[in-house]
MITOR-776675 format. One record per atom (N, C-alpha, C, O): x, y, z; residue in one letter; atom name. Coordinates in steps of 0.001 Angstrom, whole numbers. Last residue first. Layout:
// MITOR-776675
<r u="X" v="Y" w="Z" rest="a" atom="CA"/>
...
//
This chain:
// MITOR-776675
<r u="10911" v="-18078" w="36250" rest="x" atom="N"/>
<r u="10341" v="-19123" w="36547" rest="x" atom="CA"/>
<r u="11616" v="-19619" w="37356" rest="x" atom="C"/>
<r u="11602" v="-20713" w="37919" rest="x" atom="O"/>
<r u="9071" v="-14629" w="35425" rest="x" atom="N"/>
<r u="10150" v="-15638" w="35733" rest="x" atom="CA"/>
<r u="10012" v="-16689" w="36531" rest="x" atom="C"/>
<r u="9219" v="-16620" w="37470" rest="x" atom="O"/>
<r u="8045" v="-12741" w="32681" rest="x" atom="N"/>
<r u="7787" v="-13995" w="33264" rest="x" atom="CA"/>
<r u="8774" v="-14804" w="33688" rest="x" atom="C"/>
<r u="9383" v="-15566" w="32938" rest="x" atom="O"/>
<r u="7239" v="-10714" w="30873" rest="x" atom="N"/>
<r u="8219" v="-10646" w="32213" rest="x" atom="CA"/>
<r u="8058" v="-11603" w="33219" rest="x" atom="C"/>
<r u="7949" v="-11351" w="34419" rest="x" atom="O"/>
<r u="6666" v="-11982" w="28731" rest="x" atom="N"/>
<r u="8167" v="-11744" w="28802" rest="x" atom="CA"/>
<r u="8380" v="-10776" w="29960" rest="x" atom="C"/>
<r u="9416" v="-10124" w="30092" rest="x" atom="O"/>
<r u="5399" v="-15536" w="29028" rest="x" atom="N"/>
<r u="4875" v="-14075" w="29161" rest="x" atom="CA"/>
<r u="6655" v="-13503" w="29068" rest="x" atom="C"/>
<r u="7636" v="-14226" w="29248" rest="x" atom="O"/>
<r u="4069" v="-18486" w="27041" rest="x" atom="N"/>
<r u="5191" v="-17623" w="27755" rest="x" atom="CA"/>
<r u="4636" v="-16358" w="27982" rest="x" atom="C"/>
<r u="3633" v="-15966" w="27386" rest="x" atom="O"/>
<r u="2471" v="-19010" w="25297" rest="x" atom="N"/>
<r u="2273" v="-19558" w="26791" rest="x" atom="CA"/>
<r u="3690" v="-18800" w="27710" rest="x" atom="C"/>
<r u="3960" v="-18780" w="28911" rest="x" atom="O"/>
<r u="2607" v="-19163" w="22789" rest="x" atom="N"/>
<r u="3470" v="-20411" w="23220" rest="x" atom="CA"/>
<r u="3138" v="-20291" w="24514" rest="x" atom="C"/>
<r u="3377" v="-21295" w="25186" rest="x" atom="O"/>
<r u="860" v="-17122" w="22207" rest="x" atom="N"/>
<r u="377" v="-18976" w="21824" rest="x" atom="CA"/>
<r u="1503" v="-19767" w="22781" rest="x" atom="C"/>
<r u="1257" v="-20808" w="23390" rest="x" atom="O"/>
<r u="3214" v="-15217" w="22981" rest="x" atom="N"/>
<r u="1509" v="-15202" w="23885" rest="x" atom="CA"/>
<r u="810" v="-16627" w="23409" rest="x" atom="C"/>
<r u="201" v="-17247" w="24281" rest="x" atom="O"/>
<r u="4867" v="-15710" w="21132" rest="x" atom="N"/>
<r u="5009" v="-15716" w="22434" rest="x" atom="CA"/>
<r u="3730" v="-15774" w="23035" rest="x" atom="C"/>
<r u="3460" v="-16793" w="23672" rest="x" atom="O"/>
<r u="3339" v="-14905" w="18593" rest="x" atom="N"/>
<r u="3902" v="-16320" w="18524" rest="x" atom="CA"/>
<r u="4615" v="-16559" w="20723" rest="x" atom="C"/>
<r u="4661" v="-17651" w="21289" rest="x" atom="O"/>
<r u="2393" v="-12244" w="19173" rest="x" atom="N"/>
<r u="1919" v="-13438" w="18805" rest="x" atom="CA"/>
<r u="2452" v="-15140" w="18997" rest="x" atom="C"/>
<r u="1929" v="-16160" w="19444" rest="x" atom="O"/>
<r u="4787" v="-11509" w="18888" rest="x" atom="N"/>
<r u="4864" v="-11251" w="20032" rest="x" atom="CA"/>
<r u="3121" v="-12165" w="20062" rest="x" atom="C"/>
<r u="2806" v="-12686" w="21132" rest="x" atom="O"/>
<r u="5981" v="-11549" w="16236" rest="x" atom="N"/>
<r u="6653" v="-12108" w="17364" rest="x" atom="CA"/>
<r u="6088" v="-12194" w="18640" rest="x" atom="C"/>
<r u="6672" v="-12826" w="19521" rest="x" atom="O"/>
<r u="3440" v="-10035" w="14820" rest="x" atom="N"/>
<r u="3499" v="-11547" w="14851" rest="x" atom="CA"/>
<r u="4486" v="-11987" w="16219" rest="x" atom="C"/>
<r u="3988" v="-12633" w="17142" rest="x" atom="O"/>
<r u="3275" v="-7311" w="14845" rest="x" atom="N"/>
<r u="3040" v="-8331" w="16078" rest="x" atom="CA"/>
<r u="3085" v="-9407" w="16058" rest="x" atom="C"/>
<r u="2837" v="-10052" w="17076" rest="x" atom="O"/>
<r u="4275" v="-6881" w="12474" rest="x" atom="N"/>
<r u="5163" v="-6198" w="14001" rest="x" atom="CA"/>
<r u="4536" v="-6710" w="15093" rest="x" atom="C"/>
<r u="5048" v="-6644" w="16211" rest="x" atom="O"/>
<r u="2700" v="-7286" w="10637" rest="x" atom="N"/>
<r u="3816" v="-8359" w="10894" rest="x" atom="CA"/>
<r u="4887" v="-7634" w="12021" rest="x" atom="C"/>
<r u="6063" v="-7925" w="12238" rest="x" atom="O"/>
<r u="372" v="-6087" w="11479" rest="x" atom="N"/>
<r u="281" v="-7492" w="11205" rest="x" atom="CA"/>
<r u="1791" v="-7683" w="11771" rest="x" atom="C"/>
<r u="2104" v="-8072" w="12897" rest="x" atom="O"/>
<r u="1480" v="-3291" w="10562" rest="x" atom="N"/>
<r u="1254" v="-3463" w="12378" rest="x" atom="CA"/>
<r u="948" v="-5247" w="12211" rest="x" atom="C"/>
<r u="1511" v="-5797" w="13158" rest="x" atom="O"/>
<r u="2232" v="-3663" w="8156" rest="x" atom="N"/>
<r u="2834" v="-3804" w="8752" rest="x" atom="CA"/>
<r u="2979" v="-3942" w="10019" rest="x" atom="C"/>
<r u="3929" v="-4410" w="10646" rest="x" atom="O"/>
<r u="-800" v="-4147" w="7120" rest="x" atom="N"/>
<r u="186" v="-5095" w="6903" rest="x" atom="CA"/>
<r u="1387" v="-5064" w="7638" rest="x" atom="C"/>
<r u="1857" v="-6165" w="7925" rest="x" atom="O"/>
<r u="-1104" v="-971" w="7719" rest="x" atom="N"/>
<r u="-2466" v="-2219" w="8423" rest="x" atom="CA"/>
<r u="-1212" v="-3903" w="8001" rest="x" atom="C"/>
<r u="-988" v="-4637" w="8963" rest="x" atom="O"/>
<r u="151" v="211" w="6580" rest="x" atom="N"/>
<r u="233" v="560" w="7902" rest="x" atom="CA"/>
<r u="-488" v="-1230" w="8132" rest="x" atom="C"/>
<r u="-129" v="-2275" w="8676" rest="x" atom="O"/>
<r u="-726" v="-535" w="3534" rest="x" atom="N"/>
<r u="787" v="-804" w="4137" rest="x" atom="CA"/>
<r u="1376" v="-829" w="5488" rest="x" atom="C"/>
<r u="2416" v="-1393" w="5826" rest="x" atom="O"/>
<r u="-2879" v="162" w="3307" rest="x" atom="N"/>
<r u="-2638" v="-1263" w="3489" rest="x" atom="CA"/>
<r u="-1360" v="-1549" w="4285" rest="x" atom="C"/>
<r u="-1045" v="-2329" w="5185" rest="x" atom="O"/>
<r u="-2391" v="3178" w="3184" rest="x" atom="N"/>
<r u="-3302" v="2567" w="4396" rest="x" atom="CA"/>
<r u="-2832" v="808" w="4552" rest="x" atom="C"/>
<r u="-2519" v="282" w="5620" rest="x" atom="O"/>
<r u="-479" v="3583" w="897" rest="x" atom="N"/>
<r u="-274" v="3653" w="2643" rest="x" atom="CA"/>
<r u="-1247" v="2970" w="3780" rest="x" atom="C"/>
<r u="-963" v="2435" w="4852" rest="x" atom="O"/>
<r u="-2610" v="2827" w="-1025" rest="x" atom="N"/>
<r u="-954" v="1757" w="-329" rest="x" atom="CA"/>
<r u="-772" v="2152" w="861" rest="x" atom="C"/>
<r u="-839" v="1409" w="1841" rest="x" atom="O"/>
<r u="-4424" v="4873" w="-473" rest="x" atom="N"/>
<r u="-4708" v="3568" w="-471" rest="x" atom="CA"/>
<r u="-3848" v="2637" w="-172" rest="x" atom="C"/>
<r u="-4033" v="1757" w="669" rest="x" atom="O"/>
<r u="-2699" v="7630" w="-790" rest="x" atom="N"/>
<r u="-2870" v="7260" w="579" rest="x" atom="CA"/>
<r u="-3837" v="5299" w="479" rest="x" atom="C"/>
<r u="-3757" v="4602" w="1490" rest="x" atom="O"/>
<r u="-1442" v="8461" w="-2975" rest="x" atom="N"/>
<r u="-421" v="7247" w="-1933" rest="x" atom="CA"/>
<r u="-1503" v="6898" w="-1101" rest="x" atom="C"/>
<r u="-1379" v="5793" w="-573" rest="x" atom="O"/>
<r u="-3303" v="9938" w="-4654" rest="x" atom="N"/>
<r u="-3257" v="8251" w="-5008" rest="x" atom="CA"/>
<r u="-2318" v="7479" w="-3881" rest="x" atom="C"/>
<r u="-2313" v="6253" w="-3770" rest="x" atom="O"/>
<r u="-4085" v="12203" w="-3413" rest="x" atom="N"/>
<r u="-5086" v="10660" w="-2562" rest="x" atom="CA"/>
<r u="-4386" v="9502" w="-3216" rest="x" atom="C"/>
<r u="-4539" v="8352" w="-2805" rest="x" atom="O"/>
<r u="-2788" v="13656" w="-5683" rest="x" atom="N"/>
<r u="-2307" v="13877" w="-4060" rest="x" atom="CA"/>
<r u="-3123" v="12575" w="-3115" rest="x" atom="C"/>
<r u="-2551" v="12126" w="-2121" rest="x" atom="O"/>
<r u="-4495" v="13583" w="-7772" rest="x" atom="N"/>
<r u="-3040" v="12971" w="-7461" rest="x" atom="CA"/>
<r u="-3067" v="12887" w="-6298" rest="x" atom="C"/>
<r u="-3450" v="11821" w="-5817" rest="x" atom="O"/>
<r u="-6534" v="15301" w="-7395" rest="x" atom="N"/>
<r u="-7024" v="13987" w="-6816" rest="x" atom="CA"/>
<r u="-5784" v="13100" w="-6779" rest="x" atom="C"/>
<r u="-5745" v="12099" w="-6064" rest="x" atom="O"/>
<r u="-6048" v="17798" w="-8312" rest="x" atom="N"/>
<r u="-5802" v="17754" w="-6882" rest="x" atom="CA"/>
<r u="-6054" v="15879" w="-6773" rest="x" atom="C"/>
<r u="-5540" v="15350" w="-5788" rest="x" atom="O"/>
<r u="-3220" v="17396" w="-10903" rest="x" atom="N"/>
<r u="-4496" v="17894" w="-10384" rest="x" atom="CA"/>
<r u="-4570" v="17523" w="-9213" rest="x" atom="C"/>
<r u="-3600" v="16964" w="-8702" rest="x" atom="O"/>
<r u="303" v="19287" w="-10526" rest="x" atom="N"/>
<r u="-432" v="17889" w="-10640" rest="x" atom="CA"/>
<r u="-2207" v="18358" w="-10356" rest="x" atom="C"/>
<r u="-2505" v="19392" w="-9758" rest="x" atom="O"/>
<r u="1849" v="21474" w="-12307" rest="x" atom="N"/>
<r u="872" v="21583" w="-10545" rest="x" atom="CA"/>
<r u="54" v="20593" w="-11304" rest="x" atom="C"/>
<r u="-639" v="20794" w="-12301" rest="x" atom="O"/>
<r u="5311" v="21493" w="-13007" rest="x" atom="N"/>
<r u="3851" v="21329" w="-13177" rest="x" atom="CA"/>
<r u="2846" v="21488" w="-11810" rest="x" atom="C"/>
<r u="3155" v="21589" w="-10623" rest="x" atom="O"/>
<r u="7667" v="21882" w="-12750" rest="x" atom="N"/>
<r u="7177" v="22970" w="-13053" rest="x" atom="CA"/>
<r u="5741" v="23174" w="-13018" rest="x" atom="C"/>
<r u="5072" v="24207" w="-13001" rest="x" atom="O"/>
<r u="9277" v="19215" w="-12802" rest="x" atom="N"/>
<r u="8920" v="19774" w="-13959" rest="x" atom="CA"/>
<r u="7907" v="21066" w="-13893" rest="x" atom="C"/>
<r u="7315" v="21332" w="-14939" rest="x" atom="O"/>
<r u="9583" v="18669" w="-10083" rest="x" atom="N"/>
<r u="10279" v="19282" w="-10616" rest="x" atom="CA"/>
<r u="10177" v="20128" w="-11553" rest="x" atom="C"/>
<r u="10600" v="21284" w="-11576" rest="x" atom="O"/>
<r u="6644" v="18088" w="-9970" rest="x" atom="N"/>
<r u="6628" v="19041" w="-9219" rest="x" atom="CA"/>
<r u="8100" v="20083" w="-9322" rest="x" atom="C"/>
<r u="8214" v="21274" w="-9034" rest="x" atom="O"/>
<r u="6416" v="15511" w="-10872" rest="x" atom="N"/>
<r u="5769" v="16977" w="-11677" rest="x" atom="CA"/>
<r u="6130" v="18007" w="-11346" rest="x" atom="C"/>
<r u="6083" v="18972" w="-12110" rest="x" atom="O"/>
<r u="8415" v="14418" w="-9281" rest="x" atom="N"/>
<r u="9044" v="14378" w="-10519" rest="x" atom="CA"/>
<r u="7973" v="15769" w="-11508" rest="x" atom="C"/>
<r u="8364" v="16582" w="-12346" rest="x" atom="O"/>
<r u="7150" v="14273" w="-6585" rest="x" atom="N"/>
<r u="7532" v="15402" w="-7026" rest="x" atom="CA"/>
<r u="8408" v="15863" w="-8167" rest="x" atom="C"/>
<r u="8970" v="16951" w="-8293" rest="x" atom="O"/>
<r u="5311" v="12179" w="-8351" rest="x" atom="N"/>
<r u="4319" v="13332" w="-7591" rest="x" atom="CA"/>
<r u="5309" v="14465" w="-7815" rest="x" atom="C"/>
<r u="5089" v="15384" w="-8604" rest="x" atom="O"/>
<r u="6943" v="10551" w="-8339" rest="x" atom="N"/>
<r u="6326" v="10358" w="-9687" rest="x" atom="CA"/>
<r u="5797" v="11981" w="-9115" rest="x" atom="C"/>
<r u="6132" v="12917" w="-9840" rest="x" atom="O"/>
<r u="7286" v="9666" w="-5774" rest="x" atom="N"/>
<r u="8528" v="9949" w="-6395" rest="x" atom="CA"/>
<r u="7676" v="10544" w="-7784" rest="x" atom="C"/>
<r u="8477" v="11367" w="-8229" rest="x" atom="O"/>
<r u="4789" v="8597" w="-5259" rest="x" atom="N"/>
<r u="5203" v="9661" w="-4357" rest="x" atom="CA"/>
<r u="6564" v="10406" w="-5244" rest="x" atom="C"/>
<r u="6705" v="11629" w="-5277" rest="x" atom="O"/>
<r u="4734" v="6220" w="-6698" rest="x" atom="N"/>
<r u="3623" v="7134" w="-6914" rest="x" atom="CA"/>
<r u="4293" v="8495" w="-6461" rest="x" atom="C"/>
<r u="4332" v="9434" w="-7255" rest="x" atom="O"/>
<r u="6925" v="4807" w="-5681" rest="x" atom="N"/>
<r u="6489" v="5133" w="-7253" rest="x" atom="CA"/>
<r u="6218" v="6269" w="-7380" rest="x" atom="C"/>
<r u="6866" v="7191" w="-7876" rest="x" atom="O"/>
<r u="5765" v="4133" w="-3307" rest="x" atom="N"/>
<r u="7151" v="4657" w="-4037" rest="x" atom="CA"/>
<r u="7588" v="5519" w="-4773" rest="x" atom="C"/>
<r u="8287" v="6530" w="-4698" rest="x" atom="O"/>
<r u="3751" v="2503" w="-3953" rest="x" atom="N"/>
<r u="4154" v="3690" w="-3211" rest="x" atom="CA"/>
<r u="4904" v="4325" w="-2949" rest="x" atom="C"/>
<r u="4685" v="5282" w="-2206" rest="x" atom="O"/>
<r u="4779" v="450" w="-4882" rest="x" atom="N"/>
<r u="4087" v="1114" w="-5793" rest="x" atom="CA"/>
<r u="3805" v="2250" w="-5352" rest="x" atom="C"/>
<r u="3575" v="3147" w="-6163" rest="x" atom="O"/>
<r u="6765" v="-694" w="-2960" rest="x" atom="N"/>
<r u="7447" v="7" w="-4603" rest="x" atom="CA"/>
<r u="6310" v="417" w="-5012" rest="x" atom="C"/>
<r u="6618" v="1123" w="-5972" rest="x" atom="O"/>
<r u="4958" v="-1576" w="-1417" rest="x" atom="N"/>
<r u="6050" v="-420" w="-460" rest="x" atom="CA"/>
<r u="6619" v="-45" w="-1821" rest="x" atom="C"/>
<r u="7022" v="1118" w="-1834" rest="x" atom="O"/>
<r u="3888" v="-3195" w="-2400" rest="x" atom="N"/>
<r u="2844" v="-2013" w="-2109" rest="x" atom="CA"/>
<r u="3774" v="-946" w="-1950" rest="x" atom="C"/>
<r u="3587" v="241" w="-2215" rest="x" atom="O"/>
<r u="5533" v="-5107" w="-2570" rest="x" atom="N"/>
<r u="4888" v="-5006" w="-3240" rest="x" atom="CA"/>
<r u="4602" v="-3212" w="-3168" rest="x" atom="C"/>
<r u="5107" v="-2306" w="-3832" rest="x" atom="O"/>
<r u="5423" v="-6082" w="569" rest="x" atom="N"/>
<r u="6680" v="-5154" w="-286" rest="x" atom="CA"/>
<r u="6418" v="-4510" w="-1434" rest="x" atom="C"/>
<r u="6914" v="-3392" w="-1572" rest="x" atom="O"/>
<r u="2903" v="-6727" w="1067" rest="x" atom="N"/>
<r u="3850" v="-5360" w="1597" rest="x" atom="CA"/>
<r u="4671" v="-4947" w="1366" rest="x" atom="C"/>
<r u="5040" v="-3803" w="1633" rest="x" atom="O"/>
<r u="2737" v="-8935" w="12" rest="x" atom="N"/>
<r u="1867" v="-8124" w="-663" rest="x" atom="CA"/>
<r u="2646" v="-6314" w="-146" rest="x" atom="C"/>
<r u="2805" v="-5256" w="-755" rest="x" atom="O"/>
<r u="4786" v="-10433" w="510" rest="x" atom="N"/>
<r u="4918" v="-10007" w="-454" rest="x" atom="CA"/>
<r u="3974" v="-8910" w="-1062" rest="x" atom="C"/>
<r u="4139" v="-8228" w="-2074" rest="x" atom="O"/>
<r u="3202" v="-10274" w="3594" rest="x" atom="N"/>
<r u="4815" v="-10176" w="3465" rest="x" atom="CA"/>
<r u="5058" v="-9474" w="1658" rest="x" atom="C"/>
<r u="5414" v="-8309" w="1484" rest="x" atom="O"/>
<r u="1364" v="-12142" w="3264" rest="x" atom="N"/>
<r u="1258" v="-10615" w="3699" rest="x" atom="CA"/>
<r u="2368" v="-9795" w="3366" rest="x" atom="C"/>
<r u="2281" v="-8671" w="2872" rest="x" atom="O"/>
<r u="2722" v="-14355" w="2165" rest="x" atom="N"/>
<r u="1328" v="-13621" w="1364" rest="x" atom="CA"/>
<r u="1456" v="-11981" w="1873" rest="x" atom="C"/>
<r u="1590" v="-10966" w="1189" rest="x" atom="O"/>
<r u="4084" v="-15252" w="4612" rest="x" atom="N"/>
<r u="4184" v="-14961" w="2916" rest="x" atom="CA"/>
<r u="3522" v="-14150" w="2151" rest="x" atom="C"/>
<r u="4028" v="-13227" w="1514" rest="x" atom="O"/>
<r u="1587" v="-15796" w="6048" rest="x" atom="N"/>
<r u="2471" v="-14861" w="6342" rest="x" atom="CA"/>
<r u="3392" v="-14264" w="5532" rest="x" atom="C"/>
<r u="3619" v="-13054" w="5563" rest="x" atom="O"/>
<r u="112" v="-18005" w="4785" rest="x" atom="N"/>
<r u="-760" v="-16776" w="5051" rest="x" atom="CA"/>
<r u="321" v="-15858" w="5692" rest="x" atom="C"/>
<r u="-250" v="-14800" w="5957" rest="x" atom="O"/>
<r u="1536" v="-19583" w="2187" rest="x" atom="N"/>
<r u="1804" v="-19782" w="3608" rest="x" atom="CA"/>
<r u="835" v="-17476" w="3870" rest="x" atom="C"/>
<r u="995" v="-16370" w="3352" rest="x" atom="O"/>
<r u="608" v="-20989" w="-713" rest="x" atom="N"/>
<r u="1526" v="-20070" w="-76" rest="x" atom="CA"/>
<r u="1057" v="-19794" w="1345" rest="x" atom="C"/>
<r u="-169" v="-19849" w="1440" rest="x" atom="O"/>
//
């Protein structure tokens, strides 16, 4: 599988288990309950990957311009 693929599925991935978790948080929170305190740290591991995977694939385009040797305020 192609190393941009990879990142790609691992970030969507992450983006439903973080999801999950957060939706799951104020589903106790409907129910009346007061979750223990260490709930509250379970988004932040997906979130972290998820920032760090997505600044990856928000620079790829601009990656793929700076290899090709182009600049984008570059006129010729």
């Amino acid at each position: 599988m192609n190393w941009n693929l990879w990142i790609r599925q691992v970030h969507r991935w992450l983006s439903m288990i973080f999801t999950m978790i957060v939706i799951a948080i104020f589903v106790t929170f409907g129910a009346g309950k007061e979750p223990a305190s260490w709930v509250y740290f379970l988004p932040l591991f997906p979130l972290a990957v998820l920032v760090l995977t997505g600044l990856y694939m928000f620079v790829l385009p601009y990656a793929a311009t700076w290899r090709s040797g182009r600049r984008a305020g570059a006129s010729e």
